[in-house]
C-alpha positions as CSV (number, residue, x, y, z in Angstrom):
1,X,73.9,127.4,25.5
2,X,75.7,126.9,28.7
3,X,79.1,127.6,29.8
4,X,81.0,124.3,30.4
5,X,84.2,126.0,31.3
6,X,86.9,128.4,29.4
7,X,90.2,129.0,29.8
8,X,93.0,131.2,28.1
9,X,96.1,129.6,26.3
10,X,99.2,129.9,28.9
11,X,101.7,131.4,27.3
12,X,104.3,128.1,28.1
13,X,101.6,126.4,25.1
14,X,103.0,129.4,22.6
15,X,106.4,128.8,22.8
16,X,105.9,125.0,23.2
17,X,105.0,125.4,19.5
18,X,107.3,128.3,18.7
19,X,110.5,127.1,19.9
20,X,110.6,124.1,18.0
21,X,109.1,125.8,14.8
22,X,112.2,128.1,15.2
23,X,114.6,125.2,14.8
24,X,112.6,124.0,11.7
25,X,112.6,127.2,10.1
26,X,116.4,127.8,10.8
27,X,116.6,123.9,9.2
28,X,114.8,124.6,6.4
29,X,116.2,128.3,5.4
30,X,119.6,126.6,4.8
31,X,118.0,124.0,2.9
32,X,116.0,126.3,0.9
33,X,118.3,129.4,0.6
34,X,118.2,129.8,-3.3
35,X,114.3,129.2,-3.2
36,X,112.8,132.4,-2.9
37,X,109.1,131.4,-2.6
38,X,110.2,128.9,0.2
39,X,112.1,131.5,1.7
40,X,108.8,134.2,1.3
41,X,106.7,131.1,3.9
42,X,109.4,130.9,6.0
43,X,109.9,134.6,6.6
44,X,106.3,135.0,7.2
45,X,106.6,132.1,9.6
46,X,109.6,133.7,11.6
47,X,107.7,137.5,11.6
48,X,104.7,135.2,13.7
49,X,107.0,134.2,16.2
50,X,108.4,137.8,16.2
51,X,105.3,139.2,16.6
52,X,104.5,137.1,19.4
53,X,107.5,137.5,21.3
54,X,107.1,141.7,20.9
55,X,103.1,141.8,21.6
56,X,102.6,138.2,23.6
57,X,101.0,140.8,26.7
58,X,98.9,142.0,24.2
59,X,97.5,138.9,23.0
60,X,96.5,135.5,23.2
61,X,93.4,132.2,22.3
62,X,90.9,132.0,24.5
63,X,88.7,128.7,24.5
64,X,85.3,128.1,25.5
65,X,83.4,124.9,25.8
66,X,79.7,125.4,25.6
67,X,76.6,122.8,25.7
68,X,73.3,122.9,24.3
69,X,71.4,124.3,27.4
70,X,68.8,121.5,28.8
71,X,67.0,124.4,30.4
72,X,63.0,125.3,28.8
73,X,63.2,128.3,26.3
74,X,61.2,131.6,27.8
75,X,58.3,131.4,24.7
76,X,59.0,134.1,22.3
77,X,57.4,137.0,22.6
């Protein structure tokens, strides 16, 4: 295979998602505050963006694009 190009996810993309997910899981914990297995996914939910804002230098996606190489296989040996 050959590299078509890679790149890693800025971290601007993260909290493009995470803000508004925030919102929605504020939203939805007052709607759901007497379910408790609603509650249990949005608590999970809230400690990913937690995790991400504590550890974000520590991690992150990277993305690579690769093609089926054109090139002549070496014959196996």
């Amino acid at each position: 295979y050959d590299l078509i190009g890679n790149f890693i996810l800025p971290e601007k993309a993260w909290w493009n998602y995470y803000l508004p997910l925030q919102e929605k899981i504020n939203d939805l914990g007052q709607i759901y505050k007497n379910d408790a297995e609603a509650l249990a996914v949005l608590e999970n939910e809230q400690r990913e963006i937690e995790m991400y804002r504590e550890y974000h230098d520590w991690y992150g996606y990277g993305f690579v694009a690769l093609q089926k190489s054109t090139r002549a296989k070496s014959p196996e040996i």
